[in-house]
N, CA and C of each residue as an Amber inpcrd file, in Angstrom:
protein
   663
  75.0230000  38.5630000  97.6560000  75.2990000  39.2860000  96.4330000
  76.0580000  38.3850000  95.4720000  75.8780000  38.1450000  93.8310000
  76.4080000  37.6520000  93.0850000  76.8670000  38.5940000  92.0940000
  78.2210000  37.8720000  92.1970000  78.9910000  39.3580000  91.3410000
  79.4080000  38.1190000  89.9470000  79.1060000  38.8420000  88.4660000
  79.7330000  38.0870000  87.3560000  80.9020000  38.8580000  86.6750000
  81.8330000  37.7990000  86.2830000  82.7340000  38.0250000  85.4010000
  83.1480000  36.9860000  84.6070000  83.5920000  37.8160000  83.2190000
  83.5680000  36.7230000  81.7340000  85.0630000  36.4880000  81.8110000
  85.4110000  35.3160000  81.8610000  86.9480000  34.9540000  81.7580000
  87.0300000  34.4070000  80.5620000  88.2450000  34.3250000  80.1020000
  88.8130000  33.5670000  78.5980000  88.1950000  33.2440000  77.2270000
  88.8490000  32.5100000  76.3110000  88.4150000  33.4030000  75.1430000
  87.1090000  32.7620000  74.8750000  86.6580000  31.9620000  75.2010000
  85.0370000  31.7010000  75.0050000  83.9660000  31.9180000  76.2870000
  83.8410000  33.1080000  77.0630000  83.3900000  33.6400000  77.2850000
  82.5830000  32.8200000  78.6630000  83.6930000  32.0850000  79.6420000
  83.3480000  31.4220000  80.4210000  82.5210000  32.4530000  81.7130000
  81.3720000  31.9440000  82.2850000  81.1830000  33.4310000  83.5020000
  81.8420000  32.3830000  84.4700000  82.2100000  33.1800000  85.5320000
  82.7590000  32.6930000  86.9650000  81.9480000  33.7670000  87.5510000
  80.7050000  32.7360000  88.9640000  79.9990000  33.6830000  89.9690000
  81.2480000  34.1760000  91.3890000  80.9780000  34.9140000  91.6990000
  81.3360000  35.5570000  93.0290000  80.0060000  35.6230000  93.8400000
  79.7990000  34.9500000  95.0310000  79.0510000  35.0690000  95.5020000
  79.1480000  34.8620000  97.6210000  78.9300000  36.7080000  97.4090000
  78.9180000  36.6820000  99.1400000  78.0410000  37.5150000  99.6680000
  78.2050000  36.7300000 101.0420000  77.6590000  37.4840000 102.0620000
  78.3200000  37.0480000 103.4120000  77.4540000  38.5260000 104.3970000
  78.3740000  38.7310000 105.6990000  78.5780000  37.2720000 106.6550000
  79.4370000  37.2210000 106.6760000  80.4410000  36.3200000 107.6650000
  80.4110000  34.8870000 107.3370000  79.7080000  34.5480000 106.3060000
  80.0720000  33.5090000 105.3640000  81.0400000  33.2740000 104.9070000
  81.1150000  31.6440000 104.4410000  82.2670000  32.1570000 103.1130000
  82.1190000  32.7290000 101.6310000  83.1890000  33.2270000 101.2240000
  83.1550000  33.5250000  99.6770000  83.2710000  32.7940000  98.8330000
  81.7660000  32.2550000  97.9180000  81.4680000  30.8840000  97.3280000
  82.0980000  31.3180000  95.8110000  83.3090000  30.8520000  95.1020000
  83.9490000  30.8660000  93.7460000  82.8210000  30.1860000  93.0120000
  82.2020000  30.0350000  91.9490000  81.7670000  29.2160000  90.8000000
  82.1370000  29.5340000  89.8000000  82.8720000  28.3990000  89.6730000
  83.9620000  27.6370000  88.3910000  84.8410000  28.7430000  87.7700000
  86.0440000  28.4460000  88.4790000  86.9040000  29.8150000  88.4630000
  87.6170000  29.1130000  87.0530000  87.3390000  29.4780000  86.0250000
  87.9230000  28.7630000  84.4740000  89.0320000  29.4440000  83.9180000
  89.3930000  30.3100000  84.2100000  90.5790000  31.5640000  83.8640000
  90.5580000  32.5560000  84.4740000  92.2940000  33.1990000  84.0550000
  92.2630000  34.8180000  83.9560000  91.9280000  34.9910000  85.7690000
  93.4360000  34.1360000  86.5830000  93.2080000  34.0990000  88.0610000
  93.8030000  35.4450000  88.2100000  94.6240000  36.0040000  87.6060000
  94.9830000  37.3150000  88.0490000  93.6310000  38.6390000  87.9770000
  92.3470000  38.4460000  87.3760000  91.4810000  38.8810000  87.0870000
  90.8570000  38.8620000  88.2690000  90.8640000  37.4400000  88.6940000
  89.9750000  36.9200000  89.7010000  90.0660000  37.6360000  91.1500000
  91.5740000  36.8010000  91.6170000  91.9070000  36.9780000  92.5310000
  91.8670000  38.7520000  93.5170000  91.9760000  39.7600000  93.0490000
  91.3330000  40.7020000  93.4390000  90.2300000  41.4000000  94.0460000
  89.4840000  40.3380000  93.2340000  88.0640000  40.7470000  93.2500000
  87.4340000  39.9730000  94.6320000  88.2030000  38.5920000  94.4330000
  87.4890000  37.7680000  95.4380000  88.5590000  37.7570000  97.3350000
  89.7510000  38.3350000  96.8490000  90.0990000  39.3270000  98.4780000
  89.4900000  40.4490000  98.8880000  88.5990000  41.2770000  97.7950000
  87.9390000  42.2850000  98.6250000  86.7400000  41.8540000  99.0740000
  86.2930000  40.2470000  98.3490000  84.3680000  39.9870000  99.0200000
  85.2830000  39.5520000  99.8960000  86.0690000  38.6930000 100.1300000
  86.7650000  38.4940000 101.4430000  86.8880000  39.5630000 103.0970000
  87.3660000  40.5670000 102.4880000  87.4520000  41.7580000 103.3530000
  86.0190000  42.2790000 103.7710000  85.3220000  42.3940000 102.6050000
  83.8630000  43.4290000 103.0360000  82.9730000  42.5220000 103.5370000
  83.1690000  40.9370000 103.5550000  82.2440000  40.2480000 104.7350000
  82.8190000  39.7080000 105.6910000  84.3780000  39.3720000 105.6330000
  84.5240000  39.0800000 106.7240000  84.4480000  37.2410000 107.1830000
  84.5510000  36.8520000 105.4940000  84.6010000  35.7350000 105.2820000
  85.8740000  34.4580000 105.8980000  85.0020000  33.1300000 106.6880000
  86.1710000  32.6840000 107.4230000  86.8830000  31.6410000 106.0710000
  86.5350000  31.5950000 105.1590000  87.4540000  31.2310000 103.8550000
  86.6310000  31.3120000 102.5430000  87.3030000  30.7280000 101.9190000
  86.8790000  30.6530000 100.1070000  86.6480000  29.1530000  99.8750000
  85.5260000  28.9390000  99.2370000  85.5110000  27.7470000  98.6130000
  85.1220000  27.9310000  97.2590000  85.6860000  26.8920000  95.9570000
  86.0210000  27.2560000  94.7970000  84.7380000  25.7840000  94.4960000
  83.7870000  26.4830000  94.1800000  82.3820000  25.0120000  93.5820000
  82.5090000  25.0630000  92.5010000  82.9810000  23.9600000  92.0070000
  82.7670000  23.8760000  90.3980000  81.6080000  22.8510000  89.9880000
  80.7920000  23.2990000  89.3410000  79.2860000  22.5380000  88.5050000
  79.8190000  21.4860000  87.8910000  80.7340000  21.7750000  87.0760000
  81.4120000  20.5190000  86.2230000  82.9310000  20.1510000  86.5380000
  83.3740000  19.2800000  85.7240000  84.8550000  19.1270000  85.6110000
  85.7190000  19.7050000  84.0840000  84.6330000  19.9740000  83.2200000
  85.4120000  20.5960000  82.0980000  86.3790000  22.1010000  82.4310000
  87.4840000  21.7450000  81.6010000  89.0240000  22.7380000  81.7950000
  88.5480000  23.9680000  81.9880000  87.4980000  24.6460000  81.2670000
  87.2220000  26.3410000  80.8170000  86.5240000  26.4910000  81.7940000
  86.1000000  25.5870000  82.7300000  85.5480000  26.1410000  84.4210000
  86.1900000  25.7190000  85.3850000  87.8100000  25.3030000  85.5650000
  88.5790000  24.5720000  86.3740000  89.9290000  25.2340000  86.3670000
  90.6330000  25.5930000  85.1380000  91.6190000  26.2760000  85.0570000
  92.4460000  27.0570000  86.0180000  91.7750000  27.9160000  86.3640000
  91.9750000  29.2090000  87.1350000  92.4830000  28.2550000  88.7560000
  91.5340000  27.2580000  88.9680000  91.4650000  26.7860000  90.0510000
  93.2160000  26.4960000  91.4330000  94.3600000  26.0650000  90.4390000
  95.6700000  26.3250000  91.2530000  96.2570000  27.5600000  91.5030000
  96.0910000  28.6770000  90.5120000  96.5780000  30.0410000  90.7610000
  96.1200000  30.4060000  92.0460000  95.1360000  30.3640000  91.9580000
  93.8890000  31.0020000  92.8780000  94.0280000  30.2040000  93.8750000
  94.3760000  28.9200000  94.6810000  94.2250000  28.4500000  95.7060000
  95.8370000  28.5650000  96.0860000  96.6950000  28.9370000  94.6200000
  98.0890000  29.4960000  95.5330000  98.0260000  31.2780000  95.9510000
  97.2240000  31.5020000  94.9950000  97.5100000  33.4080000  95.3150000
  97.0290000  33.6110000  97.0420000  95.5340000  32.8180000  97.0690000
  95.1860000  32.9190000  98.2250000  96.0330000  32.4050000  99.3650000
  96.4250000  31.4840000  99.2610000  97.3140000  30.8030000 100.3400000
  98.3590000  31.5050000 100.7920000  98.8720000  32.5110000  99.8030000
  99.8780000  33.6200000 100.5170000  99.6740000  34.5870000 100.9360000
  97.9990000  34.7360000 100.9150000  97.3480000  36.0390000 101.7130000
  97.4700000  35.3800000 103.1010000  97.1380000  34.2680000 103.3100000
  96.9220000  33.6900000 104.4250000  94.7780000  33.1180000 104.3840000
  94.4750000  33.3420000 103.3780000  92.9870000  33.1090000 103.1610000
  92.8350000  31.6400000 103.2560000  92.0500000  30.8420000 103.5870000
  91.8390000  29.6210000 103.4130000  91.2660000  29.1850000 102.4140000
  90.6290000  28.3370000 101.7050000  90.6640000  27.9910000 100.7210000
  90.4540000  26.3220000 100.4590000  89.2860000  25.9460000  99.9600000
  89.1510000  24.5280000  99.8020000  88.0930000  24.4600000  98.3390000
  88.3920000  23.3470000  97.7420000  87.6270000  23.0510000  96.6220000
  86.3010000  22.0080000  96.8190000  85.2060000  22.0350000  95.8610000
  84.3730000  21.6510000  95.9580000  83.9220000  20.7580000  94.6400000
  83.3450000  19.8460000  94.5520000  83.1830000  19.7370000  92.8930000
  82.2560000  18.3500000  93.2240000  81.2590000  17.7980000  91.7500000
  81.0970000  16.7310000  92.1480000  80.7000000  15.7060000  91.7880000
  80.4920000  14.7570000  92.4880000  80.6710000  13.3950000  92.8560000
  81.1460000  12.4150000  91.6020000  80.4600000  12.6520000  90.9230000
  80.2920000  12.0510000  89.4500000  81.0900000  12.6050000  88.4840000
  81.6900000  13.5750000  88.9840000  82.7670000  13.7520000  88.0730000
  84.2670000  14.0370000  88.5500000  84.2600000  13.0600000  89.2420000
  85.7450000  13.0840000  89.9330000  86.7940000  12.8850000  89.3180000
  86.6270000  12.0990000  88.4660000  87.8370000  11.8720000  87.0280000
  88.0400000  13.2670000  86.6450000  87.3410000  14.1480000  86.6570000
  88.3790000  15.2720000  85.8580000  88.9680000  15.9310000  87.3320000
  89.5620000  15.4510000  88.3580000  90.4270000  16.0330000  89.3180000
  91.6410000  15.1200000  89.6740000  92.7230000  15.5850000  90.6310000
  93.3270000  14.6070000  91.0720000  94.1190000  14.2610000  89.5330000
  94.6620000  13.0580000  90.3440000  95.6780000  12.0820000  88.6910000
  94.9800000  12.0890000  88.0090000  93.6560000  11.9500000  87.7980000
  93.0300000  11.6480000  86.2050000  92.5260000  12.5420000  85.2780000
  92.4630000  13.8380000  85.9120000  92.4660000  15.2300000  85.3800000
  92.9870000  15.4520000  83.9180000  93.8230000  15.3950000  84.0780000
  94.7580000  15.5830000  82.4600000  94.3710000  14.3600000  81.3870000
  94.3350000  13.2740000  81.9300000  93.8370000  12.3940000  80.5140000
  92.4780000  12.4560000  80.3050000  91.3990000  12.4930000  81.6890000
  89.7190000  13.3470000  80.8570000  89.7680000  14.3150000  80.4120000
  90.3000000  15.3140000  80.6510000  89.9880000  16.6750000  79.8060000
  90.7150000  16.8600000  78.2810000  91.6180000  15.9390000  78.4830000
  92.6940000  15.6250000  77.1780000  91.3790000  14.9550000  76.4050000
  90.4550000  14.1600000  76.9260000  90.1040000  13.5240000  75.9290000
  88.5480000  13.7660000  75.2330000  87.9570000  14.5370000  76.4470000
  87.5170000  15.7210000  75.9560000  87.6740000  16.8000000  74.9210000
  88.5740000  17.2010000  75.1570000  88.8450000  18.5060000  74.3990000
  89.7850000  17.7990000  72.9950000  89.6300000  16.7070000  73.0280000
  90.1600000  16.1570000  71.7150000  88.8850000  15.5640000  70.8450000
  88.1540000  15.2860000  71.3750000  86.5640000  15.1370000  71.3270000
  86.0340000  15.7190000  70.4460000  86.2310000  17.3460000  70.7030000
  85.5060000  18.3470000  69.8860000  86.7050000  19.2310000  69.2830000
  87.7990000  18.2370000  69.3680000  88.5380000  19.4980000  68.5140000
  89.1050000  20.7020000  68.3770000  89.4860000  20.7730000  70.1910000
  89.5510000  22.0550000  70.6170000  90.8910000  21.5040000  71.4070000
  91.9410000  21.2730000  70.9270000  93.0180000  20.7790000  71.2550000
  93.9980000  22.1060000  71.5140000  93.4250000  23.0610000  71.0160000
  93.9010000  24.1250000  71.1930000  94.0890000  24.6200000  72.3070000
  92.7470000  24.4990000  72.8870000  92.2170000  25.2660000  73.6780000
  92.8230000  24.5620000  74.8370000  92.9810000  22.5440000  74.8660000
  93.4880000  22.2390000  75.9340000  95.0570000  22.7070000  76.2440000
  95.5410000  22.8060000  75.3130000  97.0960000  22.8650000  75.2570000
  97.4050000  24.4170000  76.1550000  96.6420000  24.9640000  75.7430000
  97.0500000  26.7670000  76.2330000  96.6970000  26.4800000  77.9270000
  95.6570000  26.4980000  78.1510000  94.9710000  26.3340000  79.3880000
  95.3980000  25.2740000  80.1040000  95.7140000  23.8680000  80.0370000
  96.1320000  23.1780000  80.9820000  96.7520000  23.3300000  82.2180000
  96.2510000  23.2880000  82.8760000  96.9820000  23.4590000  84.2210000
  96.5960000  22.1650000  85.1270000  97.2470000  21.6340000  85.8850000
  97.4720000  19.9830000  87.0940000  96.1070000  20.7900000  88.0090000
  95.3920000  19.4830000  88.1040000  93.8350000  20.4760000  88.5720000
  94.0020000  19.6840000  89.6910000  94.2520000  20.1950000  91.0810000
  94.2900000  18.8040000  92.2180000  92.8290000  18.4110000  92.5870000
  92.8210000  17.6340000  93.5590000  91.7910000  17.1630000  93.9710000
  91.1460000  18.0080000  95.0910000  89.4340000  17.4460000  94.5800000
  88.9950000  18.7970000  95.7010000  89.0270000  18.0640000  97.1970000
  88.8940000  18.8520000  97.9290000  88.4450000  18.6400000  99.4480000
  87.5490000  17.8060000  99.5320000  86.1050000  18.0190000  98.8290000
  84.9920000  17.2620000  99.0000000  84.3620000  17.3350000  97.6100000
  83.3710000  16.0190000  97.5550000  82.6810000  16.0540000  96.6970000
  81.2950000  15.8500000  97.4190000  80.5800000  16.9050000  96.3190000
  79.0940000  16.7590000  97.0980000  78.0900000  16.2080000  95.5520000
  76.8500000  15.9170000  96.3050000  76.0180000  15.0310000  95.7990000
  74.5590000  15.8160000  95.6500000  73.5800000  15.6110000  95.0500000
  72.5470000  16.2530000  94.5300000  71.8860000  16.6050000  96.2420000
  71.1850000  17.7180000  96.1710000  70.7890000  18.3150000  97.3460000
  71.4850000  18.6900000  98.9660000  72.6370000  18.2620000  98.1810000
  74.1160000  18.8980000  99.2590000  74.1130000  20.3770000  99.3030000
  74.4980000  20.9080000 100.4840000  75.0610000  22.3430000 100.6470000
  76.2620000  22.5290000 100.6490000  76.6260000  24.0120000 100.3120000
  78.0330000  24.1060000 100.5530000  78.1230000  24.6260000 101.7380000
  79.1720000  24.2660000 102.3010000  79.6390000  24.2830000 103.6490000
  79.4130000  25.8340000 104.0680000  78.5130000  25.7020000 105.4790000
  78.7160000  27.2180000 105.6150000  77.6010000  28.5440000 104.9580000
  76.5940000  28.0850000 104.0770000  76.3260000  28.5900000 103.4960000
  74.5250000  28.0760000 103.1520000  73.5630000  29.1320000 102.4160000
  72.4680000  28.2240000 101.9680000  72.4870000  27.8150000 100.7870000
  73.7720000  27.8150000 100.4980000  73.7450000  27.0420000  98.3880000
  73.5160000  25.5080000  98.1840000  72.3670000  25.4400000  97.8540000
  72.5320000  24.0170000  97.7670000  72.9640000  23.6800000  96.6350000
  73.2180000  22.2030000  95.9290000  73.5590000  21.8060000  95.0700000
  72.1640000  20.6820000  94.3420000  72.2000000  21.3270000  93.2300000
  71.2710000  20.3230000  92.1360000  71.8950000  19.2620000  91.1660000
  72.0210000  18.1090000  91.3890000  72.5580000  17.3990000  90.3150000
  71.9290000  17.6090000  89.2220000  72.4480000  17.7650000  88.1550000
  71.6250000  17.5370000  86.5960000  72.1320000  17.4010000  85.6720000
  72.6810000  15.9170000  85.8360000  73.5170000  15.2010000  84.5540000
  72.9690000  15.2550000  82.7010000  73.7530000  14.9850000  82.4920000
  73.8770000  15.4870000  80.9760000  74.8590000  16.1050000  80.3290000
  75.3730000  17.0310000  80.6140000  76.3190000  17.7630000  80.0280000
  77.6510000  17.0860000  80.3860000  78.0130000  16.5810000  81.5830000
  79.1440000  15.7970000  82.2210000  78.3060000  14.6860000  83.0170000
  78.5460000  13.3220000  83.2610000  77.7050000  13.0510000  84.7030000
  77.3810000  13.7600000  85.9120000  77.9130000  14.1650000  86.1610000
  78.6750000  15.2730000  87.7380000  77.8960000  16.4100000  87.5680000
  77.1940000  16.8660000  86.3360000  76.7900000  18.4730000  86.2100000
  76.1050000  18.5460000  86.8880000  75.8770000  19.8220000  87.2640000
  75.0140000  20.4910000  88.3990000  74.6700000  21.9040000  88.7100000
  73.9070000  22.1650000  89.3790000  73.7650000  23.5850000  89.3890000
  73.7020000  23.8640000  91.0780000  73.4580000  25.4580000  90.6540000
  73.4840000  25.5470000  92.8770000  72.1430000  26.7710000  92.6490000
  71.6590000  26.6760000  93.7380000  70.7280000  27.1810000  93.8370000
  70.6760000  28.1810000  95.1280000  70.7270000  29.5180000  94.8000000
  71.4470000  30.3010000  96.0330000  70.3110000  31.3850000  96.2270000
  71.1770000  32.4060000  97.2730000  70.0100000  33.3790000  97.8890000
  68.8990000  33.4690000  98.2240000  68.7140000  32.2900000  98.8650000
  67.3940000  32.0030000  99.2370000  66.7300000  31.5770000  98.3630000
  67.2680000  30.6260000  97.3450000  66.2540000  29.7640000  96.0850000
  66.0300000  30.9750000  94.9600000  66.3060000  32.4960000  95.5060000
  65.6210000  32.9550000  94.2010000  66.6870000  33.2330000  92.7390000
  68.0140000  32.4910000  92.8310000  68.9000000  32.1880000  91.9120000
  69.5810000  31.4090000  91.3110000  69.7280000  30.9430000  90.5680000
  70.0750000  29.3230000  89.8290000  71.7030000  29.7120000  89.0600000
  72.3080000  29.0780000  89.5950000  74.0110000  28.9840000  89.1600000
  73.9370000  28.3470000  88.2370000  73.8190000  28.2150000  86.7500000
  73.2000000  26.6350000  85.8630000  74.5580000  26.0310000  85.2890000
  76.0620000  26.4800000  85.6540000  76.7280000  25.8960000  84.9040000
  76.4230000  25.8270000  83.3120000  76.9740000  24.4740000  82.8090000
  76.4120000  24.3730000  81.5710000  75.2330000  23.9120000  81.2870000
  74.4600000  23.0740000  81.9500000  73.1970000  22.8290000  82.2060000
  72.3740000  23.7400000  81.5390000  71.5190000  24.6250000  81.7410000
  70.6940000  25.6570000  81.1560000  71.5440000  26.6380000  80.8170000
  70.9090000  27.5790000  79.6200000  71.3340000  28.5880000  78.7700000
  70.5470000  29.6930000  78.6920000  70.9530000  30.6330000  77.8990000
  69.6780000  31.6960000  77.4830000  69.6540000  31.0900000  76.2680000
  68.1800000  30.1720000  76.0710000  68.2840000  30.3540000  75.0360000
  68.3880000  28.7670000  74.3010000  68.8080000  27.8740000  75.3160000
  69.6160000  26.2310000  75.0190000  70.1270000  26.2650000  76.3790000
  70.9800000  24.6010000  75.8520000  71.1590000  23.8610000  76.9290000
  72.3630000  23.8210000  76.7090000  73.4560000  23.0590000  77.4020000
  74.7680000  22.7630000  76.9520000  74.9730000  21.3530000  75.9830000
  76.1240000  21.5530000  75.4140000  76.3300000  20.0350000  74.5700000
  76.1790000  19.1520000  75.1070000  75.9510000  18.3150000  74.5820000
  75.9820000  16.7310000  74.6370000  77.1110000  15.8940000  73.7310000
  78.0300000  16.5940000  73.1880000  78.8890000  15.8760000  71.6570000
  80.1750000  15.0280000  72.7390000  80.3780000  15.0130000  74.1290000
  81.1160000  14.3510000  74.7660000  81.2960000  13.0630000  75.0160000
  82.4380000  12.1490000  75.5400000  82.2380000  10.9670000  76.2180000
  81.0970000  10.4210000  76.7090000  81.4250000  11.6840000  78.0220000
  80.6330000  10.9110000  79.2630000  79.2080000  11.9850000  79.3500000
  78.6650000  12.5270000  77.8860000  77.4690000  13.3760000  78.3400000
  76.5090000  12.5600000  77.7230000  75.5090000  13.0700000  77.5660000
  74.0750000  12.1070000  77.4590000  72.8050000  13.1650000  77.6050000
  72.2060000  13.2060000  75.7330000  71.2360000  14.2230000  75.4480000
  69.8620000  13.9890000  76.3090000  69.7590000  12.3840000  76.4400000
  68.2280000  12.3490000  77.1230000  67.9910000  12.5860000  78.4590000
  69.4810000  12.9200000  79.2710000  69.5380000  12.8960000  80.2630000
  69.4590000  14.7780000  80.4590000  69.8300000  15.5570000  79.9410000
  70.2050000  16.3470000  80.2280000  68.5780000  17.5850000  80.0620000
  67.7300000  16.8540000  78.7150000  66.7840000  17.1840000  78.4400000
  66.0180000  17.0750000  80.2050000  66.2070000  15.6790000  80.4560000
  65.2010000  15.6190000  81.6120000  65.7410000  15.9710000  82.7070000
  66.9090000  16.2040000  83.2080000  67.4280000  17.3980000  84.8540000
  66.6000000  18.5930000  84.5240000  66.3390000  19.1540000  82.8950000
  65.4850000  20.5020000  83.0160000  64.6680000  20.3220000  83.1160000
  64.0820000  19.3970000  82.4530000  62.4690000  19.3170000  82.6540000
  62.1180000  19.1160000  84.5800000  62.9980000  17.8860000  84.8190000
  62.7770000  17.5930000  86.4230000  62.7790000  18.2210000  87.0300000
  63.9140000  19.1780000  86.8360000  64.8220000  19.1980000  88.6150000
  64.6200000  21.1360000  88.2220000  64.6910000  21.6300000  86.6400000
  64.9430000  22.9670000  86.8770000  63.7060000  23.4960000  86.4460000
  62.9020000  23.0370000  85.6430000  61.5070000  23.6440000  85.1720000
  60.5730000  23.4430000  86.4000000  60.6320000  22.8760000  87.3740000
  59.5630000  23.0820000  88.4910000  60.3730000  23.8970000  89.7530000
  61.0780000  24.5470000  89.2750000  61.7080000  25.9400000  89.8410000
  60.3690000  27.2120000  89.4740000  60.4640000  28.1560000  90.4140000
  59.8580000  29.2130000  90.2620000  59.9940000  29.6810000  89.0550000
  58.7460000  30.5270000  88.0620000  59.5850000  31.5610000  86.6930000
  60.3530000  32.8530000  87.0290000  60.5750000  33.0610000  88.3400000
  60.9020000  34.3160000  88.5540000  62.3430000  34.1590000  88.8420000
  62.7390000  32.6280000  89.5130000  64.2130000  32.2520000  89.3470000
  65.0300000  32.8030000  88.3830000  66.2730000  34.0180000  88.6000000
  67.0980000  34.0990000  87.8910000  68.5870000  33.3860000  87.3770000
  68.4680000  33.0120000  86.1840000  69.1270000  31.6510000  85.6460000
  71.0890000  32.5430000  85.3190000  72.0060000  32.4000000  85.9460000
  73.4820000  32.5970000  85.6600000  73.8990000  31.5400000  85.3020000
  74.1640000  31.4540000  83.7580000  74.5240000  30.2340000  82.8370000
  76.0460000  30.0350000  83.2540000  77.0240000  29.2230000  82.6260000
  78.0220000  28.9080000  82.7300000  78.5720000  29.9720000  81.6380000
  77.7550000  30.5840000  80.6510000  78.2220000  30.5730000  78.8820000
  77.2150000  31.8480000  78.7120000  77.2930000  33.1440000  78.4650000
  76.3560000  33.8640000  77.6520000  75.7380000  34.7920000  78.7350000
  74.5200000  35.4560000  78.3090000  73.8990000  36.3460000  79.4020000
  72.9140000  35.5970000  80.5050000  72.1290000  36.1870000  81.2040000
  71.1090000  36.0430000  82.5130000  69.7340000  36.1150000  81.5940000
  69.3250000  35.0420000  81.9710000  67.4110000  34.5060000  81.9330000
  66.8730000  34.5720000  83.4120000  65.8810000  33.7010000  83.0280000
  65.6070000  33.2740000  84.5260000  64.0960000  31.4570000  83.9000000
  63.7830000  30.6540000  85.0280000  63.2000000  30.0140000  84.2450000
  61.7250000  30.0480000  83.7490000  61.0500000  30.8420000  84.0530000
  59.8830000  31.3970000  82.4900000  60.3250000  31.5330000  81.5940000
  61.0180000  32.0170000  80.7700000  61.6550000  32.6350000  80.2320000
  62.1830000  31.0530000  79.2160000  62.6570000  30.1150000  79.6920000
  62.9240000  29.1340000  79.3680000  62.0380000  27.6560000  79.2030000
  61.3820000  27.3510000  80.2120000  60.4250000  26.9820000  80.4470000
  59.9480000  26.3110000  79.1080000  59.3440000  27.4680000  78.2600000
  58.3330000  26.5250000  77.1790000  59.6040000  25.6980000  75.9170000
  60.8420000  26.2120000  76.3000000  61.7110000  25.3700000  75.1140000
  61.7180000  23.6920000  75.8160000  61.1590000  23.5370000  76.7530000
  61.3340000  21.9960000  77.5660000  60.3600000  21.6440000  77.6300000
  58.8480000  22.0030000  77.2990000  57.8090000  21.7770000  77.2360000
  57.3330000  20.3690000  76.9440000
């Protein structure tokens, strides 16, 4: 089951996604952990989950944020708890966290937005790599650089759901106006890696409402 909710003021989604005796898979917990955290001790309880892991698609702040509340709220339940994120975008974790996203979000001018939200983003547990799973689970991971190097998507419930991060949209794709992003690259992870996905695949963007890829398909044509 994938449960959505819109955190902070630009309308970040964070997935919830469980099932029985798995763990409870976070995607990109970006704010508003007191929101969160509730929600994701009861998928905890009703499966019976032996921890939480927090996958983030990217390293940008508005899908990372949330990420210390939440690995302290849990830690005093006694829940376990490990982060996921990847490979290619390891600079926004750990020590180097604060000067990429600083320089990012100075990038586009949204200095605002870093200043409010900042929070010390530690380093994850693991970093995984294009056609990696998450631990425990059948989510795999799709690399599909462009939007960050590192971007990616996960591909869950048995393939018939696409986590797209910022990667795919309803509608568009995510920016490219960054450092480390890259338009020709990002054009072709859709064309590659997400347009020879089923059309019946339902698409959960990072940003906005649910597609799926028919639906998208002929804008990559």
């Amino acid at each position: 089951m994938i449960q959505s909710v819109s955190v902070g003021p630009i309308g970040e989604n964070v997935y919830i996604v469980e099932n029985p005796g798995t763990p409870v898979v976070v995607i990109d917990p970006g704010a508003e952990a007191g929101k969160l955290l509730p929600l994701i001790t009861a998928a905890v309880a009703r499966t019976g989950a032996p921890e939480v892991i927090l996958a983030c698609t990217h390293g940008h702040l508005d899908h990372v944020a949330a990420i210390p509340e939440i690995t302290a709220g849990l830690g005093r339940q006694g829940i376990p708890v490990r982060i996921m994120a990847p490979e290619a975008d390891r600079a926004y974790f750990g020590e180097a966290a604060e000067a990429t996203n600083r320089r990012v979000f100075a990038g586009i001018h949204a200095m605002e937005f870093f200043d409010r939200y900042w929070r010390p983003i530690p380093e994850a547990e693991f970093y995984y790599k294009d056609g990696d799973r998450i631990p425990g689970t059948d989510i795999q991971a799709i690399h599909t650089p462009g939007h960050t190097a590192g971007s990616s998507c996960f591909l869950a419930e048995g393939g018939k759901d696409l986590l797209s991060g910022d990667t795919l949209f309803r509608d568009g794709r995510g920016r490219t106006d960054n450092f480390d992003s890259d338009e020709a690259a990002i054009i072709s992870s859709i064309r590659e890696k997400l347009c020879i996905l089923p059309d019946s695949v339902r698409v959960w963007p990072g940003h906005g409402g649910q597609t799926n890829i028919g639906r998208e398909k002929p804008w990559f044509a």
